[in-house]
C-alpha positions in Angstrom: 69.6 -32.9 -74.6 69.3 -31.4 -77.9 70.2 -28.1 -78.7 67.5 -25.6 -79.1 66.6 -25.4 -83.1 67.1 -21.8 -83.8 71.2 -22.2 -81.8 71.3 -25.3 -83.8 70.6 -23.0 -87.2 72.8 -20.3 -85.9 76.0 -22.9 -85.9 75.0 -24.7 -89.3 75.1 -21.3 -90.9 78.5 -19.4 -89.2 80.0 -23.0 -90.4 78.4 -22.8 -94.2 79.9 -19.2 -94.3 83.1 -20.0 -93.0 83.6 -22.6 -95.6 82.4 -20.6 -98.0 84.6 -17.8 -97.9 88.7 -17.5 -98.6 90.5 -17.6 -94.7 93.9 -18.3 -93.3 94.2 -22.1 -92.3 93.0 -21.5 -88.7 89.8 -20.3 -90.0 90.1 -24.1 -91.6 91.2 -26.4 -89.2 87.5 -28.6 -88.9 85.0 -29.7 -91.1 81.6 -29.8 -90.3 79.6 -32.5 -91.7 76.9 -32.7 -89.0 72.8 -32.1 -89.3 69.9 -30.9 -87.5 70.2 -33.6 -85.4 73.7 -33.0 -83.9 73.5 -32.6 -80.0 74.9 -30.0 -77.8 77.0 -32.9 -75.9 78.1 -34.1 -79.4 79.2 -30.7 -80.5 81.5 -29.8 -77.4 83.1 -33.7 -77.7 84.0 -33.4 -80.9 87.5 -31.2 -81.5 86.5 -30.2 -85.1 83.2 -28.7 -83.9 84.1 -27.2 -80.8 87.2 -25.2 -82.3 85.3 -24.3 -85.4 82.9 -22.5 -83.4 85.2 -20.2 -82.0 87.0 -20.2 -85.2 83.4 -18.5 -86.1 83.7 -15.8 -83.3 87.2 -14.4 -85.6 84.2 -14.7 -88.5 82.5 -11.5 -87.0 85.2 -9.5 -87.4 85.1 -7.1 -90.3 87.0 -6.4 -93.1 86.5 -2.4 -93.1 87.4 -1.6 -97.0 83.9 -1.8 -98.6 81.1 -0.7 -96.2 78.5 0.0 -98.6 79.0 -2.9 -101.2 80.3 -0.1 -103.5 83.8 0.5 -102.3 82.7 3.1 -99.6 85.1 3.5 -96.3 84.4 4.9 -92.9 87.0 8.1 -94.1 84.1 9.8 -96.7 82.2 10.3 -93.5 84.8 12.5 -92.1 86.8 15.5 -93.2 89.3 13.3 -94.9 87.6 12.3 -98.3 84.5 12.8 -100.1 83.3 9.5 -101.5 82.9 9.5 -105.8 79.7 8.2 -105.8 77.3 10.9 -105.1 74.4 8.2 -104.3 76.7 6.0 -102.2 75.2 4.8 -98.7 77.7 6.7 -96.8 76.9 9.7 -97.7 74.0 10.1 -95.0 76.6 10.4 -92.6 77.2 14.1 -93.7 74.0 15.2 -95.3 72.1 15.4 -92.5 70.1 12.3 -93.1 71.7 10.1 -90.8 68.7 8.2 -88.5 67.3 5.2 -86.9 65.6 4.4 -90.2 68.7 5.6 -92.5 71.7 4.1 -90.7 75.1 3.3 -91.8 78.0 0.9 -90.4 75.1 -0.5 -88.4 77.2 -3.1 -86.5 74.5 -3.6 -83.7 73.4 -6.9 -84.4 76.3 -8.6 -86.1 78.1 -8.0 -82.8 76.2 -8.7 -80.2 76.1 -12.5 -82.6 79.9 -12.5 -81.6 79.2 -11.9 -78.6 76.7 -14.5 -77.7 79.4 -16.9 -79.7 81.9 -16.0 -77.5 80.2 -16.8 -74.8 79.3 -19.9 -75.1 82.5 -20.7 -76.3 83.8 -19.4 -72.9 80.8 -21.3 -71.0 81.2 -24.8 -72.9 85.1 -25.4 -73.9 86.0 -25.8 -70.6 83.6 -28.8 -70.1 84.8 -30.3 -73.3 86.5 -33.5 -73.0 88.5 -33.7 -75.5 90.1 -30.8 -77.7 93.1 -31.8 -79.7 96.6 -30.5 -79.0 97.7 -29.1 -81.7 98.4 -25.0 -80.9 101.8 -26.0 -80.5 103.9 -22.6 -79.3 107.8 -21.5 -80.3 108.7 -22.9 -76.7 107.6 -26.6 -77.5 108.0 -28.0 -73.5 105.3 -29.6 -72.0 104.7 -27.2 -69.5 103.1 -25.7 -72.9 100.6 -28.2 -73.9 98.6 -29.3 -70.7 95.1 -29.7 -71.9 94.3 -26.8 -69.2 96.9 -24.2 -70.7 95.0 -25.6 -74.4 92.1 -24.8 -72.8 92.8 -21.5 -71.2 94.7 -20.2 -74.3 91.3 -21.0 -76.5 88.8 -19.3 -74.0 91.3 -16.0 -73.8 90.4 -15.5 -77.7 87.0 -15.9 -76.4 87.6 -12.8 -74.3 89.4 -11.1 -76.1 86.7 -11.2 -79.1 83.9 -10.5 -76.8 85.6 -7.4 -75.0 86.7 -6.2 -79.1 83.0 -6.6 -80.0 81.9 -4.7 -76.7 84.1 -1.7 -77.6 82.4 -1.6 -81.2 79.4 -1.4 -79.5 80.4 1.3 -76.9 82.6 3.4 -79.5 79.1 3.7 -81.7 75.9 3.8 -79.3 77.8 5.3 -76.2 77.0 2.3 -74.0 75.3 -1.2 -74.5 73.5 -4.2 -72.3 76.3 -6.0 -70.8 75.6 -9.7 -71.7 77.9 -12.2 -69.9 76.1 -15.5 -70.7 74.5 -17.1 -73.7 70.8 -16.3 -73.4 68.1 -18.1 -73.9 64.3 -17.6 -75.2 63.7 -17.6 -71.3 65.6 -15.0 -70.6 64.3 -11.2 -70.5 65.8 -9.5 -73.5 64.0 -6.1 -73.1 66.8 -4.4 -71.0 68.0 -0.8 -71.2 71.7 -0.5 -71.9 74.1 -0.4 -69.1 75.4 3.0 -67.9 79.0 4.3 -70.2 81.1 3.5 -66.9 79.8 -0.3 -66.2 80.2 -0.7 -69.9 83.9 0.4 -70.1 84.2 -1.4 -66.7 83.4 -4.7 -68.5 85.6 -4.2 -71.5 88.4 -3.7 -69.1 87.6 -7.0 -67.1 87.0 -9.0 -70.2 90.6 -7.7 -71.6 92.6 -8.7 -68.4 90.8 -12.3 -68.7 92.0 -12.7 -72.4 95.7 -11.0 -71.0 95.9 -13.8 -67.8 95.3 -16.7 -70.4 97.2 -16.1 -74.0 100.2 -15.7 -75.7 102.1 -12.3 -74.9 102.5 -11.4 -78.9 102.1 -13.1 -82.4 105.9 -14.2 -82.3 105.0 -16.6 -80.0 102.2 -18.1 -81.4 103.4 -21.1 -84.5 102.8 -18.9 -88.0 100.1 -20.3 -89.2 98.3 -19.5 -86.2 99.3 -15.8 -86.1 96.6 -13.5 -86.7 95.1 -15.2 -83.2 94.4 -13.0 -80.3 97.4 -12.3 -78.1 98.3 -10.3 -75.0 99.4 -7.5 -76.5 96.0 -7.2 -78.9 94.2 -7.2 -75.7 96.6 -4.8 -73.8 96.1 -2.2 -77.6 92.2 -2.3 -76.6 92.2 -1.8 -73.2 94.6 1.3 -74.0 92.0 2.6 -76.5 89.0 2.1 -74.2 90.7 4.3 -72.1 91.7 6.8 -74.1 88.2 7.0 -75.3 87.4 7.3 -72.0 89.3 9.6 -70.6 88.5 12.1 -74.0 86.1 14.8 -73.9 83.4 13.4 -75.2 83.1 10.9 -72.2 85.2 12.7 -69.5 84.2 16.6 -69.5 85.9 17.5 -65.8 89.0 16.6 -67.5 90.0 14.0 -64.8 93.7 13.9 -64.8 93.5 10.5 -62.8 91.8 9.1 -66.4 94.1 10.3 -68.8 96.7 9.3 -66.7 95.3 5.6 -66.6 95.0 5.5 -70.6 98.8 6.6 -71.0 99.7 3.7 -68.1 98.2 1.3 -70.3 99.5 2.4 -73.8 102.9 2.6 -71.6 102.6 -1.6 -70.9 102.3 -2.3 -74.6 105.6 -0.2 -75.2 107.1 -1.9 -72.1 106.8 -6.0 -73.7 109.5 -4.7 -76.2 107.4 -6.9 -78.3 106.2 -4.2 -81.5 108.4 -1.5 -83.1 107.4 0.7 -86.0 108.2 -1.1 -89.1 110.3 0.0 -91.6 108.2 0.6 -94.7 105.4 2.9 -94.6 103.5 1.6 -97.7 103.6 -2.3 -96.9 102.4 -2.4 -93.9 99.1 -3.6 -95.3 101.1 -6.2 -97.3 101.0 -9.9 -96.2 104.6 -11.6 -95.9 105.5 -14.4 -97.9 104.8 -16.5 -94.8 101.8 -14.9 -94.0 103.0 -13.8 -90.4 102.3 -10.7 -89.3 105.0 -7.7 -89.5 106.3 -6.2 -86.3 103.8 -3.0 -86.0 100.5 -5.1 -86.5 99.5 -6.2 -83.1 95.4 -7.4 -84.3 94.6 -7.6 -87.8 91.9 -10.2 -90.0 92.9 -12.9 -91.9 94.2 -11.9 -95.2 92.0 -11.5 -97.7 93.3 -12.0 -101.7 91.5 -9.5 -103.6 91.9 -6.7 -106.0 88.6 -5.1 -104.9 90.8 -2.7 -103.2 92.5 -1.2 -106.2 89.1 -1.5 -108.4 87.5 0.2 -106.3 89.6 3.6 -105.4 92.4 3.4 -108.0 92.0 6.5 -110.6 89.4 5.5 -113.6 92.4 5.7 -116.2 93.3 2.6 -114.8 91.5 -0.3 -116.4 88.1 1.4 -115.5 88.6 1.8 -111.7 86.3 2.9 -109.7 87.8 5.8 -108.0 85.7 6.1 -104.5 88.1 7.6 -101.8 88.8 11.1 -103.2 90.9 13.0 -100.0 89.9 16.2 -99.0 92.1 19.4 -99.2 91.8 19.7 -95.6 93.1 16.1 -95.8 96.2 17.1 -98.0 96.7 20.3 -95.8 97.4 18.6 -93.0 100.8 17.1 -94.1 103.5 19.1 -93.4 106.8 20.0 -95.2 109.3 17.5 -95.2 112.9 19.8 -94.6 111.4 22.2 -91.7 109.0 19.9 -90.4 106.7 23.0 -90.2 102.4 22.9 -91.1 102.2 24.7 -94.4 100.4 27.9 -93.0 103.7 28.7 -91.1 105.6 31.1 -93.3 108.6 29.6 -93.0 108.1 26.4 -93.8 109.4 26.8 -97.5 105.9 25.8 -99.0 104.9 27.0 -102.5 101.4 27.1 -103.7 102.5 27.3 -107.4 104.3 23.8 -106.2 102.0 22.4 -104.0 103.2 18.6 -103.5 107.1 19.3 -103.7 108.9 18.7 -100.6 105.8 17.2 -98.7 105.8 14.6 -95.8 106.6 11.6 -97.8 103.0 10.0 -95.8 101.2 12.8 -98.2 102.9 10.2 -101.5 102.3 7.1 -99.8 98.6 7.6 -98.9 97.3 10.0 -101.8 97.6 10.1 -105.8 97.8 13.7 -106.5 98.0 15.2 -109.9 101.3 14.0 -112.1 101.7 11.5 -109.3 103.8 9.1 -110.6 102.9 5.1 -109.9 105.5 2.7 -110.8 105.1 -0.7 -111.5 106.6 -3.6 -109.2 105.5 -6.5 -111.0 105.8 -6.4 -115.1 102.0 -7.4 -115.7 100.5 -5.1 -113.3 98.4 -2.8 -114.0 98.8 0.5 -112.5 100.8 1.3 -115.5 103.6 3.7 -115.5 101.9 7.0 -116.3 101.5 9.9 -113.9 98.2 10.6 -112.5 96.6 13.1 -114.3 93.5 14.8 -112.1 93.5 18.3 -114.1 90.8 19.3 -115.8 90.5 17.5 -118.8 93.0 15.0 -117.7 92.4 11.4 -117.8 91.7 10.9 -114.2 90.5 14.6 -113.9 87.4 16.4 -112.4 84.3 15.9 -114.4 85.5 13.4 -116.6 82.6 10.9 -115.8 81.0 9.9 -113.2 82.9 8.0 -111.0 85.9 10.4 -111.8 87.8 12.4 -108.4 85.5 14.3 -106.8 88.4 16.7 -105.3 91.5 16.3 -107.4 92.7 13.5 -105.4 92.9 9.8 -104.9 93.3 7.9 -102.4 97.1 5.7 -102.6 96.9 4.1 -99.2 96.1 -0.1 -98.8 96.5 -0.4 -102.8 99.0 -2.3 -104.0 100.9 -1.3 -107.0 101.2 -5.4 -108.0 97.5 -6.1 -108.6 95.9 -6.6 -112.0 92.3 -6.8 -112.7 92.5 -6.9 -116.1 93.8 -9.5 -118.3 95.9 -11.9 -116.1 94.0 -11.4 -112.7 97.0 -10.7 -110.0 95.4 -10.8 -106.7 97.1 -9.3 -103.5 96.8 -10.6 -99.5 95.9 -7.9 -97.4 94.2 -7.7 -93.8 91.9 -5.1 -91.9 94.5 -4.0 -89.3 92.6 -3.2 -86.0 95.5 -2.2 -84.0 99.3 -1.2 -84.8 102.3 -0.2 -82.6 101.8 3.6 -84.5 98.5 4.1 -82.6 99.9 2.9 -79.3 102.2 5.2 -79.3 100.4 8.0 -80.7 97.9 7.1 -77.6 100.8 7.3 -74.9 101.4 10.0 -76.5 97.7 11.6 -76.1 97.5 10.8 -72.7 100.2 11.3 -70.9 100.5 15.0 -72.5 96.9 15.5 -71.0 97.5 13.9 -68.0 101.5 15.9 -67.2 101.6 18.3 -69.9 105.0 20.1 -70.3 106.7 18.2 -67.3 106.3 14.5 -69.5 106.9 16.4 -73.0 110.3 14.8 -73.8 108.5 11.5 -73.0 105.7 12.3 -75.1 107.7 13.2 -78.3 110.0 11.0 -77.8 107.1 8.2 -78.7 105.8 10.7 -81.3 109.3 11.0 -83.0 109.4 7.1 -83.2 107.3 7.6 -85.8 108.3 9.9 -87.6 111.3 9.2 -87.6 110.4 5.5 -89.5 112.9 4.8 -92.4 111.4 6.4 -95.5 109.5 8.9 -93.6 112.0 10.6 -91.5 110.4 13.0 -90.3 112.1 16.2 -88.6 112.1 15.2 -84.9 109.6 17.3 -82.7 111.4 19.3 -80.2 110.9 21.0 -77.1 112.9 23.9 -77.1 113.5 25.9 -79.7 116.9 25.6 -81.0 118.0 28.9 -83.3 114.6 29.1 -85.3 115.0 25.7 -86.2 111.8 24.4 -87.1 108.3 24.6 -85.7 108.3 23.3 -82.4 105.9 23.1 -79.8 106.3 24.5 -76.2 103.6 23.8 -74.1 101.1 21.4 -73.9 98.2 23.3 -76.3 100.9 23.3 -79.1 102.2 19.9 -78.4 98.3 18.7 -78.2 98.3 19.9 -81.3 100.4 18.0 -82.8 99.8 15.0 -81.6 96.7 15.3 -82.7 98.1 16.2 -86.2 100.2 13.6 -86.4 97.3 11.1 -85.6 95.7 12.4 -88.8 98.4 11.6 -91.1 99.7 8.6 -89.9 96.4 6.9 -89.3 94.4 8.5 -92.2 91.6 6.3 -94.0 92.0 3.8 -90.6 88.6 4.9 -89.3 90.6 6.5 -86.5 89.8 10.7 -87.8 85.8 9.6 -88.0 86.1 9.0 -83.6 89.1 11.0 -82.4 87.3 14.6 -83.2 84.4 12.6 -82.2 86.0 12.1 -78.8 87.7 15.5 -78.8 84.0 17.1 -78.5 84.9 18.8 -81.8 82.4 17.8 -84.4 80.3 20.9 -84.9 83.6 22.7 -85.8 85.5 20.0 -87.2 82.6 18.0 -89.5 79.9 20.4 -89.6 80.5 23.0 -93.3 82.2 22.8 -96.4 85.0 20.6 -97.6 87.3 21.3 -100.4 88.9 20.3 -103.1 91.7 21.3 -105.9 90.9 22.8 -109.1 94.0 22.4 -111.2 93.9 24.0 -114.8 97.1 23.3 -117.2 98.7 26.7 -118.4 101.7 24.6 -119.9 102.7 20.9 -120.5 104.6 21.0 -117.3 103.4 23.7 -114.9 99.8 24.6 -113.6 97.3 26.4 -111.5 95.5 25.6 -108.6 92.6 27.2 -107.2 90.5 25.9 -103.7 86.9 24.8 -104.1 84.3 24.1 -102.1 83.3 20.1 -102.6 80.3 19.8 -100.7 78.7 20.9 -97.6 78.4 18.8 -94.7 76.0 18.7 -91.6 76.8 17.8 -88.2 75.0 18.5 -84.6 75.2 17.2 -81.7 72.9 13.8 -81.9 75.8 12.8 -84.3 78.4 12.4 -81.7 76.7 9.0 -81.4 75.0 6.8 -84.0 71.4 5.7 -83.9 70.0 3.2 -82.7 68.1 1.5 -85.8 64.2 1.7 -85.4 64.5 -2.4 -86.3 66.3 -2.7 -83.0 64.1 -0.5 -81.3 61.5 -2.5 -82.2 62.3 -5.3 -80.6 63.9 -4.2 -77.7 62.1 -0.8 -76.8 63.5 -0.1 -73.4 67.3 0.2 -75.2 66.3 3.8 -75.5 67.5 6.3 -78.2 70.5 8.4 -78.6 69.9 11.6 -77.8 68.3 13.9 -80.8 67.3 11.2 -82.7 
């Protein structure tokens, strides 16, 4: 029988857009060369066909450095940048003007899409009767390649990507229809959404069908097939669901039994012995020369080769950047000192405000350009030049030197590599979208099980927290739980060591989209999000030395309807018994 028309469209274009664009070769492992008149029974017989369409399930994930078509990331919709371009798109998400018919990141549709591909992939591959053997693992033994385990091993990514695009779904709109099957025009598509519980219920099923059928990490699948869903990508979700769910925002009566469920499930990652925190900070981004994955990336996308990412938020001086993420004061407060390990308001920490950047968390250098930042090059031709940074006034990356020019005093340093040229001979760099890392996990354990035991777990919950900051080039003074002669601020109980956890989330994952949800899930948005955010004023008085006075940026709006994004009217429109968010 043939496939209805408008399914039959669907496929032809996910395969015309898959071609189209630059992948890794298992985004490239089929042709398609069929028409209109290709049958449903011809499509699952033929290997090409059947593993390019879930090749086109990995197609709806997104590359998360340009949201807006203008360089605009999920961070200048929280407290950790202001976005240069005063019109951009993302700027309704702090003006107040954030609504079903003004939305931003609207992911709604493009997901569910992945997840009706998913599952039919998980519906048809098993009836398929032949799919070619060629995933070929590390441990090459027969046992390996039985067209079952094949099988089994394709229809876990299947899970895997439905239960990532579920969470996308839940972590936006608060909860979703669960859709297990591929619908049809005969079906009744004018459900409400599915209570929060059922909806993290599913994730959680779909995650332990993808863990029971794939790979335990990247290492084990071949490399050019790394970047696949594994085990431990499944096990990183399921930990984040539940964090998420056991958080304020979703669990406020505080149930212990929760928290203490989200910091069993970080604990199972850490337990594989399969990710460690790698060594440097500022590659981590970086694709290999093999183009396998580095020991802290657990889910990432294919690597894209671009220089968008440096055009976009590199200072103007350089080759007419762009300059879009400018980081907040509030952003550059929160790093602390790098001998005492202390946050700069303690009075001890040995900060100077006439030397603001000396002696900071190395994390502050490695994810912001501040003023006389130097950037060296690594490659001879590229073009981040050797020159400081200048964002005084009147510098030539300064405040109010054109349009597109800092916005705070800052730039953002983080994903850009110093080996890309877009000017003259065009240098392009590999870099992913990395979804999940061994940082986070560990920084969720961390979360968790501090919530769930407070001070009785505290030397296991620093213990994972000093595993990061104790990464070579960082090194971090550990956090301690006593208090040995003065030495350094150190948390004693489990408000202080919540807070800095939560600290330490902020620096170590800032511009990852991971600040614009935690104090959404910490129930602290009207606090957090809602007023001013600042910026540095910095005047020369001398060719060397400086002032530096606080200013108010911009103001920014927050209330309660925002804890959750709209539903777009579009939607709505369609599918009226969905229902709103609240306040919208």
């Amino acid at each position: 029988m043939k496939m209805k028309k408008n399914i039959c469209y669907i496929f032809l274009a996910v395969m015309l857009i898959s071609q189209g664009c630059e992948k890794d070769s298992f985004l490239q492992d089929g042709s398609f060369s069929g028409g209109n008149d290709v049958t449903e029974a011809q499509l699952w017989a033929n290997p090409d066909y059947a593993r390019n369409f879930l090749n086109n399930v990995y197609a709806s994930l997104q590359e998360r450095y340009n949201l807006d078509g203008d360089g605009g990331i999920l961070a200048s919709g929280s407290d950790e940048a202001v976005n240069s371009n005063s019109n951009g798109g993302i700027n309704v998400l702090n003006n107040g003007t954030w609504g079903p018919v003004r939305t931003f990141d609207d992911v709604y549709a493009n997901m569910y899409a992945g997840i009706r591909k998913a599952n039919t992939f998980i519906e048809k591959a098993p009836t398929s009767p032949f799919i070619v053997l060629d995933e070929l693992l590390p441990a090459n033994v027969a046992a390996n390649q039985t067209y079952e385990l094949q099988v089994a091993r394709l229809v876990g990514q299947a899970y895997f990507l439905k239960a990532f695009f579920e969470f996308e779904l839940l972590k936006r709109y608060g909860s979703f229809v669960i859709v297990n099957k591929t619908l049809t025009v005969n079906d009744e598509l004018d459900v409400p959404r599915n209570t929060f519980d059922e909806c993290v219920a599913q994730i959680a099923k779909d995650c332990e069908d993808a863990i029971s059928r794939l790979p335990l990490s990247p290492s084990e699948w071949r490399t050019t097939d790394r970047g696949r869903a594994t085990q431990t990508a499944a096990m990183a979700l399921k930990a984040r669901l539940l964090l998420y769910a056991a958080s304020p925002q979703y669990n406020p009566s505080g149930d212990i039994t929760k928290w203490q469920a989200a910091a069993d499930a970080a604990k199972r990652i850490m337990d594989t012995g399969k990710h460690a925190i790698y060594t440097s900070y500022p590659n981590i981004w970086l694709w290999n020369t093999a183009g396998a994955f580095n020991t802290e990336v657990i889910f990432a996308t294919s690597a894209t080769a671009t220089v968008a990412i440096e055009q976009n938020n590199a200072p103007v001086s350089y080759d007419a950047a762009n300059g879009r993420t400018n980081p907040t004061q509030e952003m550059v407060d929160a790093y602390e000192m790098r001998t005492t390990g202390k946050p700069i308001t303690d009075a001890t920490s040995g900060y100077n405000a006439a030397t603001p950047y000396n002696n900071r968390d190395p994390r502050f250098g490695f994810s912001v350009l501040f003023n006389t930042a130097s950037v060296q090059p690594i490659l001879p031709a590229n073009r981040f030049k050797s020159k400081d940074v200048e964002t005084f006034v009147g510098g030539r990356d300064g405040l109010g030197l054109n349009v597109n020019a800092t916005k705070t005093g800052y730039y953002m340093r983080k994903f850009l590599s110093e080996s890309a040229s877009w000017a003259g001979t065009i240098t392009t760099i590999r870099r992913p979208w990395i979804y999940f890392r061994y940082a986070e996990v560990l920084l969720n354990y961390a979360e968790a099980l501090n919530e769930a035991q407070g001070t009785a777990a505290a030397t296991q919950v620093l213990a994972a927290v000093n595993l990061i900051r104790a990464r070579a080039g960082v090194a971090m003074p550990a956090l301690q739980t006593t208090n040995p002669a003065g030495n350094g601020y150190v948390p004693l109980d489990k408000v202080e060591i919540r807070k800095r956890i939560r600290n330490e989330r902020r620096v170590e994952l800032a511009f990852e989209e991971h600040r614009f949800f935690d104090v959404r899930r910490w129930k602290e948005g009207e606090t957090t999000f809602n007023g001013p955010v600042s910026g540095m004023r910095i005047v020369p008085t001398s060719a060397t030395t400086f002032t530096y006075t606080k200013f108010t940026v911009e103001n920014r709006s927050f209330t309660a309807k925002n804890y959750l994004y709209p539903i777009g009217q579009n939607e709505l429109n369609r599918a009226t018994k969905l229902g709103q968010n609240t306040g919208y």
